[in-house]
LONUKE-910020 format. One line per field, with one value per residue (C-alpha): residue in three letters; x, y, z. Coordinates in steps of 0.1 Angstrom, whole numbers, always signed. Layout:
residuo c(ALA;...)
X c(X;...)
Y c(Y;...)
Z c(Z;...)
//
This chain:
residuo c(UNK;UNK;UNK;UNK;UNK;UNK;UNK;UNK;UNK;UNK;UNK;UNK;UNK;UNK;UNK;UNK;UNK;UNK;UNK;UNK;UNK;UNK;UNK;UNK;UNK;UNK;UNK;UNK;UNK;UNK;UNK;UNK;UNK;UNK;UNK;UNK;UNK;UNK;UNK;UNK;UNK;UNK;UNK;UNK;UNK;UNK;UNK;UNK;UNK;UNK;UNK;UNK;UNK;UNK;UNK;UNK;UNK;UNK;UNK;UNK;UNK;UNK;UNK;UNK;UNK;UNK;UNK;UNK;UNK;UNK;UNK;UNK;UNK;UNK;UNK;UNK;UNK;UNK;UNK;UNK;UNK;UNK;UNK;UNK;UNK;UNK;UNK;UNK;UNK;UNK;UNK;UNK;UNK;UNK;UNK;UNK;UNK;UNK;UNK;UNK;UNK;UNK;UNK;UNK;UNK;UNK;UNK;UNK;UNK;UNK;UNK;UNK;UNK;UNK;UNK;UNK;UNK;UNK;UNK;UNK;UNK;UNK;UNK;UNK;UNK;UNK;UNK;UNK;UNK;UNK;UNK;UNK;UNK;UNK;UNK;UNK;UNK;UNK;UNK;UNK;UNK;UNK;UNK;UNK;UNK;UNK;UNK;UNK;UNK;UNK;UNK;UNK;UNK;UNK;UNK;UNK;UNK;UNK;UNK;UNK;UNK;UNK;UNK;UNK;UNK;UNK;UNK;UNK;UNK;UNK;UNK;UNK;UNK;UNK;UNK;UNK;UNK;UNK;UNK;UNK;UNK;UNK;UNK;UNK;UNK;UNK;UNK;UNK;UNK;UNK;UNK;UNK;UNK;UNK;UNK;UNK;UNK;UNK;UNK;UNK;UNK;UNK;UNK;UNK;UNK;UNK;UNK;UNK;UNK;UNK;UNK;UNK;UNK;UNK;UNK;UNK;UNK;UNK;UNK;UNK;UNK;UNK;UNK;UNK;UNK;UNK;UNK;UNK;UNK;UNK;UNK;UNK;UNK;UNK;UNK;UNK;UNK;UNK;UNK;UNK;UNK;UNK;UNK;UNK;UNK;UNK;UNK;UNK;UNK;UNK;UNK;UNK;UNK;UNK;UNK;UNK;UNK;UNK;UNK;UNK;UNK;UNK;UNK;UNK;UNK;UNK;UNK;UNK;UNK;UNK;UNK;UNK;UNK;UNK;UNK;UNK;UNK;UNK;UNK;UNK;UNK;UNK;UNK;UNK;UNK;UNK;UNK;UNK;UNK;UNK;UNK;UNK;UNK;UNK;UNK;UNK;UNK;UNK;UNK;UNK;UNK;UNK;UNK;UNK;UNK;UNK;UNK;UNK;UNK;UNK;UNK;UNK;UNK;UNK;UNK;UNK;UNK;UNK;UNK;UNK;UNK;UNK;UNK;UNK;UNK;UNK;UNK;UNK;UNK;UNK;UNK;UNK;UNK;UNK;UNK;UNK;UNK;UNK;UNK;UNK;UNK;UNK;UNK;UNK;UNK;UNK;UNK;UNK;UNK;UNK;UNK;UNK;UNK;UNK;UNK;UNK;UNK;UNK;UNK;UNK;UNK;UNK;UNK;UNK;UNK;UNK;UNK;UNK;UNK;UNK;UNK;UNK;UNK;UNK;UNK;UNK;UNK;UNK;UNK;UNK;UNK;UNK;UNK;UNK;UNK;UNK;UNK;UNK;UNK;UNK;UNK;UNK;UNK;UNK;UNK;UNK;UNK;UNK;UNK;UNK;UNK;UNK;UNK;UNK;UNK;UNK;UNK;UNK;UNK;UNK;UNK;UNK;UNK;UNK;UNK;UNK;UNK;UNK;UNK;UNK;UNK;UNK;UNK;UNK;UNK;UNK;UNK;UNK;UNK;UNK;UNK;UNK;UNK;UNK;UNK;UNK;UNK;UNK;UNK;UNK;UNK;UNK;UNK;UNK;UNK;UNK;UNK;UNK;UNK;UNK;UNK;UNK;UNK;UNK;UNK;UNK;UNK;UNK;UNK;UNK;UNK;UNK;UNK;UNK;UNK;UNK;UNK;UNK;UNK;UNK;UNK;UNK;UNK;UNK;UNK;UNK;UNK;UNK;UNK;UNK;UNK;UNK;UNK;UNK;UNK;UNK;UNK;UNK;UNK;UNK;UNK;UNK;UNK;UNK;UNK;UNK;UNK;UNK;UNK;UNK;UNK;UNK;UNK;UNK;UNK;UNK;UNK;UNK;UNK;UNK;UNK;UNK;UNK;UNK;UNK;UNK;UNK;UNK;UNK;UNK;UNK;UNK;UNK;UNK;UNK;UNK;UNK;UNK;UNK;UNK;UNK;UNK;UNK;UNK;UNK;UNK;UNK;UNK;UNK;UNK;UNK;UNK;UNK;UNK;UNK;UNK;UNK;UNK;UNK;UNK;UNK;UNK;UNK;UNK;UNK;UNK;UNK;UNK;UNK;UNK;UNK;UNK;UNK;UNK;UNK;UNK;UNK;UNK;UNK;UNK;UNK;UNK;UNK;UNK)
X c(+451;+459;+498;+496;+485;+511;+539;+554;+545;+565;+595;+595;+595;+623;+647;+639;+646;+676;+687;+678;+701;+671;+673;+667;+691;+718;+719;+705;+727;+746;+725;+691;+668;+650;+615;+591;+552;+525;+509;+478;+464;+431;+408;+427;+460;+452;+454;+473;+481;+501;+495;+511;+531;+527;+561;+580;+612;+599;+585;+598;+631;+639;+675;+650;+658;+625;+619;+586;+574;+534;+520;+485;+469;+478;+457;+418;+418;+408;+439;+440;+459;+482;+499;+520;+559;+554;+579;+587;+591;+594;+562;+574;+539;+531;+567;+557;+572;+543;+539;+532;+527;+554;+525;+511;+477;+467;+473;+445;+426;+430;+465;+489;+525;+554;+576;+609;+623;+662;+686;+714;+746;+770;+746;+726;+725;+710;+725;+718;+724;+753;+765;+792;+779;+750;+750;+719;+696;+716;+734;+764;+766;+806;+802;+830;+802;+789;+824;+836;+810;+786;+769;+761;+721;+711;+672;+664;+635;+631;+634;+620;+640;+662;+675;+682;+668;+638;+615;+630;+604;+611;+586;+601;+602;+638;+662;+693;+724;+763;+786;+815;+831;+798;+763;+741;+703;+688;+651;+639;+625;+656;+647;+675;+686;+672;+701;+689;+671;+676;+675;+676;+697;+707;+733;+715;+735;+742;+719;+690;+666;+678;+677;+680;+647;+646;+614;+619;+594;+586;+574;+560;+521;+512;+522;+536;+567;+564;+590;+601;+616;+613;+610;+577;+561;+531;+535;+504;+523;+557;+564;+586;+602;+620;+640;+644;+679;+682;+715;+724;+760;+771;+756;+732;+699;+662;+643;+613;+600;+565;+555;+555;+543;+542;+507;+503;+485;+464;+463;+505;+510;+538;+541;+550;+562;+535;+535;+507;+496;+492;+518;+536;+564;+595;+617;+646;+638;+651;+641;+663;+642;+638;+618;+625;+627;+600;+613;+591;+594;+569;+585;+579;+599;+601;+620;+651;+679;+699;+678;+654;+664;+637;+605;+620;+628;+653;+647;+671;+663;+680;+652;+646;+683;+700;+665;+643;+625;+610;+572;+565;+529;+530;+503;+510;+511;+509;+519;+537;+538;+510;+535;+539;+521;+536;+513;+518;+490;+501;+492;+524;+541;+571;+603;+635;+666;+695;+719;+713;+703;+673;+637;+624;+591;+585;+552;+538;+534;+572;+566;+591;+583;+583;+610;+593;+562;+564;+551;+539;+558;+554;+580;+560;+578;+574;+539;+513;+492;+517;+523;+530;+500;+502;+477;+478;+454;+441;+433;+420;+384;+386;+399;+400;+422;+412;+434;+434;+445;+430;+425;+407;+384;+347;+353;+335;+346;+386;+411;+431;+458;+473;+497;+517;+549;+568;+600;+580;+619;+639;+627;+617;+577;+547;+535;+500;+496;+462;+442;+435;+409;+401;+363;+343;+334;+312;+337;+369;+387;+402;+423;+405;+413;+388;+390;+379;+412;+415;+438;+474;+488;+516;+511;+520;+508;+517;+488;+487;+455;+461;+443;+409;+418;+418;+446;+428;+389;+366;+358;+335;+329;+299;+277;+291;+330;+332;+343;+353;+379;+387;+370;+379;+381;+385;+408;+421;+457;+456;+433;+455;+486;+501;+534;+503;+512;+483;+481;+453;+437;+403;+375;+346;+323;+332;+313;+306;+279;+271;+298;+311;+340;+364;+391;+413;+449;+447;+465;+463;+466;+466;+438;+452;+429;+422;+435;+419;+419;+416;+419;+449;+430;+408;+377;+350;+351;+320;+297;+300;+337;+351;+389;+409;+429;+457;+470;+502;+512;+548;+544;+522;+539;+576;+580;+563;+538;+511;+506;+470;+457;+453;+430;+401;+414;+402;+421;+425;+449;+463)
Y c(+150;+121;+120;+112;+147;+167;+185;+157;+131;+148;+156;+117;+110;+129;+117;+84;+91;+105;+74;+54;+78;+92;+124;+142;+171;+186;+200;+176;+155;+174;+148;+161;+169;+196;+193;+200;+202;+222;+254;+266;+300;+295;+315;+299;+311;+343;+376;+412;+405;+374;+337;+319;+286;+264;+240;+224;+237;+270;+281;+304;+301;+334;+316;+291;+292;+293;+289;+292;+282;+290;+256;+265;+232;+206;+176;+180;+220;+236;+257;+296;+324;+350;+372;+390;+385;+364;+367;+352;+370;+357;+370;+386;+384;+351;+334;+318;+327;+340;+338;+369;+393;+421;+448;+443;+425;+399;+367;+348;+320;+287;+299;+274;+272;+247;+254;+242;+245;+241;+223;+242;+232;+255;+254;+273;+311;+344;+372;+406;+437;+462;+491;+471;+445;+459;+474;+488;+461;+433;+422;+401;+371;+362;+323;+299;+273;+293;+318;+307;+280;+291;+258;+258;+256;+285;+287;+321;+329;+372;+370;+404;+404;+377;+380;+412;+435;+456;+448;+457;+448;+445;+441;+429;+399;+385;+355;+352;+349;+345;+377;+356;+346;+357;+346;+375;+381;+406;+426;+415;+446;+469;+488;+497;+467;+481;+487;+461;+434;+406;+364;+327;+309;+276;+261;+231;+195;+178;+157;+139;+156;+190;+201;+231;+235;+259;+267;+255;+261;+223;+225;+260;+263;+299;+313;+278;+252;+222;+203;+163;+148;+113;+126;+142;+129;+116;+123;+150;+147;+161;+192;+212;+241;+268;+298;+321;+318;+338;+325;+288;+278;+316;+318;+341;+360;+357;+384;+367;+399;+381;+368;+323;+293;+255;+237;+191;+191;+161;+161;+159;+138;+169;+193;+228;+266;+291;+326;+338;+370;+347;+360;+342;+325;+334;+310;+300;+315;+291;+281;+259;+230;+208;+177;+156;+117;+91;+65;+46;+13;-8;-34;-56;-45;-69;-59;-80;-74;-54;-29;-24;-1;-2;+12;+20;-2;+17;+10;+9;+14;+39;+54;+66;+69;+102;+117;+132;+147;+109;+102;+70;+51;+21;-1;-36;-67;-97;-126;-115;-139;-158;-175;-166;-138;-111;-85;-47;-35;+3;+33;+36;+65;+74;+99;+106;+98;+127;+110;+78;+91;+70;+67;+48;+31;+36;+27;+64;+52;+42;+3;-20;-30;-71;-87;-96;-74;-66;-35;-30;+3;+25;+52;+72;+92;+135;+143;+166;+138;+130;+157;+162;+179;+200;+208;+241;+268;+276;+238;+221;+219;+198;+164;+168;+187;+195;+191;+219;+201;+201;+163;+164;+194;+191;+148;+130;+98;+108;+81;+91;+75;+91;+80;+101;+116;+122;+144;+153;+167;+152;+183;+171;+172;+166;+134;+119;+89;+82;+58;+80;+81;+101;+116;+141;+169;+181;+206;+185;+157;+155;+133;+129;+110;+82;+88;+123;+136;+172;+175;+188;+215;+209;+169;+160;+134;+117;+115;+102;+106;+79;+79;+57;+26;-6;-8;+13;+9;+15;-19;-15;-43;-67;-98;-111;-105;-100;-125;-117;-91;-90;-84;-103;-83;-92;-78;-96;-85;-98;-132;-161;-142;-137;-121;-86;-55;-39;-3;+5;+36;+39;+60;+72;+80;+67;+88;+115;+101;+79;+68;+48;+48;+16;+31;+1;-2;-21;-45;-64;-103;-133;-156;-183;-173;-138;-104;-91;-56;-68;-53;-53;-58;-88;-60;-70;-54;-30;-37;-6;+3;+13;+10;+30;+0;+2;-34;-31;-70;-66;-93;-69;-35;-34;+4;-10;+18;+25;+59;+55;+61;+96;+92;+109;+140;+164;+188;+224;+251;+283)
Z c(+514;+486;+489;+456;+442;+472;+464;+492;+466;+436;+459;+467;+431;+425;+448;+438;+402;+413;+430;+404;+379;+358;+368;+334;+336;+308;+272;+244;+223;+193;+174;+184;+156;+177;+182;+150;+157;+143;+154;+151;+157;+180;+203;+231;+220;+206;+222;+222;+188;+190;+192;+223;+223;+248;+248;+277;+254;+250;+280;+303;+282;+267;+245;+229;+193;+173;+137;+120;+85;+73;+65;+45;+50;+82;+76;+87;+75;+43;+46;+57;+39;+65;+41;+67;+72;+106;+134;+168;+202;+239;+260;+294;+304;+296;+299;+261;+228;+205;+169;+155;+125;+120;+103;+140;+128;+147;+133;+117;+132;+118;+104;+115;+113;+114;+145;+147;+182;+174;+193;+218;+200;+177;+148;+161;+171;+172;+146;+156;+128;+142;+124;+119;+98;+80;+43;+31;+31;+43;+75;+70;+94;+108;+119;+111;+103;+74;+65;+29;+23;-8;-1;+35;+40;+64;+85;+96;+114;+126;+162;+179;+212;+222;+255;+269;+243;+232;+209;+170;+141;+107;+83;+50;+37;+44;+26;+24;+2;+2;-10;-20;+14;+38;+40;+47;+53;+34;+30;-4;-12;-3;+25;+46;+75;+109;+133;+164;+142;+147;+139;+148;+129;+124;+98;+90;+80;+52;+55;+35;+55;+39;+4;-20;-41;-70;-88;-128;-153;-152;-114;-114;-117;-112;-75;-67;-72;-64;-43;-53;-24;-7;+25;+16;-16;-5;+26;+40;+78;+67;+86;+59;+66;+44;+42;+8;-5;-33;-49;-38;-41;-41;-83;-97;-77;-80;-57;-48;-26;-16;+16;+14;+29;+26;+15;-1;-28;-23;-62;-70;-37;-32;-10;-27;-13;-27;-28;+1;-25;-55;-73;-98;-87;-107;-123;-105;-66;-46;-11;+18;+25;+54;+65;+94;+88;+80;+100;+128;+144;+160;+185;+217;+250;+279;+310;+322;+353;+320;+311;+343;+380;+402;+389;+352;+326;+298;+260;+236;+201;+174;+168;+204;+215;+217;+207;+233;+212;+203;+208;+225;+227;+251;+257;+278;+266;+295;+265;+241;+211;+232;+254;+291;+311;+335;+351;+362;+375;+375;+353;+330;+318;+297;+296;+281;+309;+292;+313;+297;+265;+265;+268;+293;+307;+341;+369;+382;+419;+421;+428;+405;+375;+372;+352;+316;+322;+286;+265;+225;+220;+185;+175;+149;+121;+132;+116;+123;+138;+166;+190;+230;+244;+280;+303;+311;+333;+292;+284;+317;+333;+365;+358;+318;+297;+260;+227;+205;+170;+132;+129;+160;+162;+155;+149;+168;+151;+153;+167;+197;+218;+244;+269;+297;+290;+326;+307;+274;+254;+279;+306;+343;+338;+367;+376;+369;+386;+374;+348;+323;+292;+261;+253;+233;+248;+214;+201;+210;+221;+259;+282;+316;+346;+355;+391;+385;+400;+390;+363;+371;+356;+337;+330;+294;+272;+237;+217;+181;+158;+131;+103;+105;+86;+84;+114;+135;+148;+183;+198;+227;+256;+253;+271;+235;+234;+273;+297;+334;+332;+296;+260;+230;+195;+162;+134;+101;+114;+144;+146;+142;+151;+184;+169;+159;+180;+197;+209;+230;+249;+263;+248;+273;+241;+210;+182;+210;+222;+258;+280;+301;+326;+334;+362;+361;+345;+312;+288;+261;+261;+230;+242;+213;+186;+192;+212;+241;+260;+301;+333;+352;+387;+373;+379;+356;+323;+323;+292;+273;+279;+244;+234;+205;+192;+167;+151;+137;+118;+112;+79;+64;+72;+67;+84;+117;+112;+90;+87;+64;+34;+20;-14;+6;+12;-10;-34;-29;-42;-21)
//
């Protein structure tokens, strides 16, 4: 038996973890932002009626708090209509929340849908209508964060059975408004509050992240309003999500009975809340809004005796810090600057340390990392295109597991990077120690194991799918560009400047087609002119071995990550 794949192996790994005091355990930070990804309903995912989430947060946790918004169009699709009022529920059966629709259709495939998985701290709860607190149509919600505050900004998703209950539907479109000292959560077309229904909330912050929008005649085009905010103007990867509030600040109502979503109009450079029915959208319905933040940071980590135990060296950036819901890509970088040189030869994976409150770096088979082995590190902003992916039972064939995501789907010539992600949300993952790769399988992109390892269950991965720019380009191994262990590529960022930050991850078949494997650890290295991907081991690079590669060049982008251009996507309306 390889030790490495036992359960003997994983225990070892924990108790050295522990010893080294990066045991993840505990609640996340009151500052965590939750996790935000994307959704998509697929043949995978789909059965019974519901769509399944697969989320180290979510899973086999029935007191996750779930939010769901209908996002039309995700970048790569054409954009699919679900005019049903959507719910969430936790699957028994499956230990998964579902997505699902209330008028018990099944949902529609290629539907997709923002998730918000909310973090556990007093903003956030489940309201259940009582014969005590329901008035007709509405149920009035008692929380000292929201009692006498007209201007508190409230996102409710139906929740069909939180803990201990029986399944309650409740098909009506719902929103919510303030009675003059409660908010409340009301059916929009006055049917009567079921006793037993019930929602996640969560009082949201004053922050910029979160706004008001109301529809005016000057951004109302038909069934649509669009919204004008920095945090998404131009901005297709925003995950927005909303809630109907149908008087803001406690003022006057607008009934806006109609079932909604979120879709960017390529056109405006805006994204907008649409009515899914086409229905006009009436002046002055207003809708809480809320985006997470476009920061990201591209940076060079080097380990030291301050910020390295053992095996793990800790990083320390705002960005990642009390987050661990942060998505790191890591790709070595033996000279940083062109000066020096410090190897790891080990397959490198990532996690969030909660008793640290900080991600971390850290080699898979447990030897120590070196002092200044040094690592190219990107935080991207939240966006569609960066997501955890899991392997799970539904995903994996032998030692591959495939990624189900719009950007990705039916491209041969998509960009992926991928990395490992130990404690994917700062929860205790499964280990695997192995050089790993991406490849085309002729439907969809995959992560695979070069060693042909089966894949485990359970492993998670960060993977980013950039868009294909001028940062970001295939370079594939050579008699030409190929010398001993390494091969030398050339990029107008990056020639001439040893300061460029290089992200790398290997590509069995660029364009879907050949392939060829290279099972060795790798790294990236400034020859004094040009970059270079190499092998760890000094192996021979194999002619034919093909890279993803990234170049950030921190002169020419001041965000330390381009997120691409957008002018080819094309224009369509919901």
């Amino acid at each position: 038996m390889d030790m490495k794949n036992g359960s003997a192996y994983h225990l070892l790994l924990a108790a050295q973890l522990t010893v080294a005091g990066i045991l993840m355990a505990g609640a996340a930070q009151a500052s965590d932002p939750g996790a935000q990804f994307v959704h998509m309903v697929t043949l995978d995912n789909v059965g019974g009626g519901v769509s399944r989430i697969d989320h180290p947060l979510t899973d086999n946790d029935q007191s996750a708090i779930v939010h769901v918004t209908q996002s039309w169009n995700p970048p790569g699709t054409s954009g699919t209509y679900n005019d049903h009022v959507v719910g969430v529920a936790y699957s028994d059966l499956d230990a998964r929340w579902v997505v699902f629709n209330h008028d018990a259709s099944t949902p529609t495939l290629g539907a997709a849908f923002n998730i918000w998985i909310a973090p556990t701290d007093g903003s956030t709860f489940v309201h259940t209508a009582t014969p005590a607190n329901i008035t007709n149509n509405h149920t009035v919600i008692d929380n000292p964060l929201t009692n006498g505050d007209p201007d508190a900004v409230l996102r409710v998703t139906q929740n069909a059975n939180p803990v201990g209950t029986a399944w309650i539907l409740n098909d009506h479109v719902v929103g919510v408004w303030y009675n003059g000292s409660n908010w409340a959560i009301f059916n929009q077309d006055m049917a009567a509050m079921p006793v037993g229904a019930s929602f996640n909330v969560s009082v949201l912050p004053d922050e910029p992240t979160v706004t008001v929008h109301t529809a005016t005649p000057a951004n109302i085009i038909g069934n649509w309003t669009s919204i004008d905010h920095p945090l998404t103007n131009n901005n297709p990867n925003a995950i927005v999500s909303i809630t109907q509030n149908s008087n803001p600040g406690g003022g006057g109502w607008v009934y806006n009975d109609h079932v909604v979503g979120v879709w960017y109009h390529d056109g405006i450079e805006r994204w907008a809340i649409f009515n899914q029915d086409h229905a006009d959208m009436p002046v002055g319905a207003s809708f809480n809004v809320s985006a997470p933040s476009l920061e990201s940071a591209a940076f060079v980590h080097s380990s030291d005796p301050g910020n390295t135990t053992f095996m793990t060296t800790y990083i320390d950036h705002p960005l990642s810090d009390d987050n661990p819901h942060a998505i790191l890509f890591v790709t070595q970088n033996w000279n940083p600057g062109g000066a020096g040189g410090v190897l790891n030869d080990h397959s490198v994976g990532t996690f969030y340390d909660s008793t640290r409150s900080k991600s971390a770096i850290f080699n898979q088979d447990l030897d120590g990392i070196p002092e200044g082995a040094s690592f190219n590190i990107s935080i991207p902003a939240v966006a569609t295109s960066t997501f955890v992916h899991r392997a799970s039972v539904f995903n994996i064939v032998d030692n591959w597991t495939t990624i189900d995501h719009p950007l990705a789907n039916g491209n041969p010539d998509a960009i992926i990077h991928a990395i490992h992600n130990y404690g994917p949300s700062g929860v205790l993952g499964v280990l695997n120690d192995h050089t790993i790769g991406v490849w085309y399988n002729g439907a969809n992109w995959a992560i695979f194991n070069q060693d042909h390892v089966d894949m485990p269950v359970g492993a998670s991965f960060n993977v980013s799918i950039p868009a294909v720019d001028a940062t970001t380009f295939v370079h594939t191994a050579s008699a030409a560009n190929t010398s001993g262990n390494s091969t030398v590529f050339h990029h107008p960022h990056s020639d001439g400047n040893p300061d460029a930050i290089v992200w790398v991850t290997q590509n069995w078949n660029p364009g879907g087609s050949g392939g060829v494997y290279n099972d060795h650890e790798i790294g990236v290295w400034y020859t004094g002119n040009h970059w270079s991907v190499f092998n760890q081991d000094d192996a021979p690079m194999p002619e034919g071995a093909s890279f993803n590669v990234t170049v950030t060049d921190p002169p020419f982008f001041s965000d330390g990550f381009e997120s691409g251009d957008t002018s080819a996507w094309s224009v369509a309306v919901p």
